[in-house]
C-alpha positions as CSV (number, residue, x, y, z in Angstrom):
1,X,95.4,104.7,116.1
2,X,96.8,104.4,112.9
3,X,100.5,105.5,111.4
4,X,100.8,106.4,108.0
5,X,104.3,107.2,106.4
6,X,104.2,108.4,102.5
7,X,107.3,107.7,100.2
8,X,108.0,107.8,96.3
9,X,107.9,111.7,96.1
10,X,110.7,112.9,94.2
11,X,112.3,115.6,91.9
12,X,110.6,114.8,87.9
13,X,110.4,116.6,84.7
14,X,107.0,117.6,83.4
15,X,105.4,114.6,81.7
16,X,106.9,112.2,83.7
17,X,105.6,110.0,86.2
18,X,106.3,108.9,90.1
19,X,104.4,106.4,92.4
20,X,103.5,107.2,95.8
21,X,102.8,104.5,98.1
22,X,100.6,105.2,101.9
23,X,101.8,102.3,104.3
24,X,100.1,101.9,107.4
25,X,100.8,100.4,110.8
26,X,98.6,100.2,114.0
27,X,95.6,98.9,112.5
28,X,94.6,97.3,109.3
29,X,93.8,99.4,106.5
30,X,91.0,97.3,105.3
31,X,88.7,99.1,107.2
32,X,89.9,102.7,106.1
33,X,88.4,104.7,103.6
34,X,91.8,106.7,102.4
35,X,92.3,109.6,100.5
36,X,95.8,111.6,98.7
37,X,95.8,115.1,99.4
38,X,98.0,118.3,98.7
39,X,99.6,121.3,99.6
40,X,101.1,123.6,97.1
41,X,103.4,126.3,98.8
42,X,101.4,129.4,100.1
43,X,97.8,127.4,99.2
44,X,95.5,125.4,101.4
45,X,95.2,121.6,101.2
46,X,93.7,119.8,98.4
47,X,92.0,116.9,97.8
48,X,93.4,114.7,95.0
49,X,92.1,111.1,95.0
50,X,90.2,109.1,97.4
51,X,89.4,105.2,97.8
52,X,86.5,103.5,99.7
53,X,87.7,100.7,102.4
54,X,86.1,98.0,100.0
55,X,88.5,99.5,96.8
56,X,85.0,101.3,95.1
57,X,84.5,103.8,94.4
58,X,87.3,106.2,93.8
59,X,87.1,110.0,93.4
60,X,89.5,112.1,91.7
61,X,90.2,116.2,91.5
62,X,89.3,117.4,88.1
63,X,93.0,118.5,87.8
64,X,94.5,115.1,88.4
65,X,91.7,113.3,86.5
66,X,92.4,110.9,83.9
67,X,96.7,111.4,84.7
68,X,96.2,110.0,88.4
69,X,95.5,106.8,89.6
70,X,94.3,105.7,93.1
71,X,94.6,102.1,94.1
72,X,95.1,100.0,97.3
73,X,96.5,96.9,98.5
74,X,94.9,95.7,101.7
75,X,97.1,92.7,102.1
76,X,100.0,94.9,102.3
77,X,98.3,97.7,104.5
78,X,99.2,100.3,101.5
79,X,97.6,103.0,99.5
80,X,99.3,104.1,96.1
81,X,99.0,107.5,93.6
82,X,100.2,106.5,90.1
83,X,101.3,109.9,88.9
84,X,101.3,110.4,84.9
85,X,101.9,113.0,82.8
86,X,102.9,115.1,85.3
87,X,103.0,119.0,85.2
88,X,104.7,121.9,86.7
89,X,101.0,122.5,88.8
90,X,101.6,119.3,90.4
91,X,104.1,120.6,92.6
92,X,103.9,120.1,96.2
93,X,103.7,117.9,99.3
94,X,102.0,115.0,99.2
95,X,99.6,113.4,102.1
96,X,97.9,110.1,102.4
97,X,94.9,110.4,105.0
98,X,92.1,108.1,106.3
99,X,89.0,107.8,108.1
100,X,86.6,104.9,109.4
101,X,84.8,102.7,106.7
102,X,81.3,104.0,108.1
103,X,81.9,107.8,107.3
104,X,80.3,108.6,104.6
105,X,82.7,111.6,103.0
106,X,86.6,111.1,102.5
107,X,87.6,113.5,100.0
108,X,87.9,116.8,102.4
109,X,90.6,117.2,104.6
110,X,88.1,118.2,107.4
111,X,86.7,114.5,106.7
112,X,89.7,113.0,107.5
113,X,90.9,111.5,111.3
114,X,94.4,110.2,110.9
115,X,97.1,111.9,108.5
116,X,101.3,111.1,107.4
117,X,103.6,113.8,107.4
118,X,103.9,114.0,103.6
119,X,106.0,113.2,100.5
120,X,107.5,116.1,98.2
121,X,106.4,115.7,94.2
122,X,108.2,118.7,92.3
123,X,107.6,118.4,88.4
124,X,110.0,120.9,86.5
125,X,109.5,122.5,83.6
């Protein structure tokens, strides 16, 4: 089993910029692909970003690409989102996921095994 708990989501003004972090407990990240998704109120769950369990490669959402950055820390047993230039669209909550190292596909939810409970980003105008 793993736990993951999601923190750094905040209240920001467009253009500004927050860092989530992913930590994990109950077994080692290292051998986790992991991915950031997110849920926008009244849509379904998006994929944002997504790292293998060796650090490459990374995906990225064409809406977050180029603002967002995915990175991980294996030593610590976290997952971060850089956020920049943030925009009103960005709203939402926030989830970290992960699956095995041997799947293949981490960048749908339905890909995904274990999942936090979320961190709330909303960017005002």
């Amino acid at each position: 089993q793993v736990q993951l708990v999601e923190s750094g989501g905040g209240l920001v003004q467009a253009g500004g910029s927050l860092r989530l972090s992913c930590a994990a407990s109950g077994r080692t990240l290292s051998t986790h692909n992991m991915g950031w998704f997110r849920q926008a109120p009244g849509k379904e769950r998006e994929f944002v970003a997504a790292i293998s369990w060796s650090g490459s490669p990374t995906y990225y959402a064409d809406s977050v690409k180029g603002r967002f950055t995915i990175a991980r820390d294996n030593a610590k047993n976290t997952v971060y989102l850089q956020m920049n230039s943030l925009k009103p669209e960005d709203t939402a909550v926030y989830y970290c996921a992960s699956n095995p190292y041997y799947r293949g596909s981490y960048y749908s939810p339905q890909d995904m095994d274990y999942w936090g409970k979320g961190t709330l980003v909303t960017v005002s105008s």
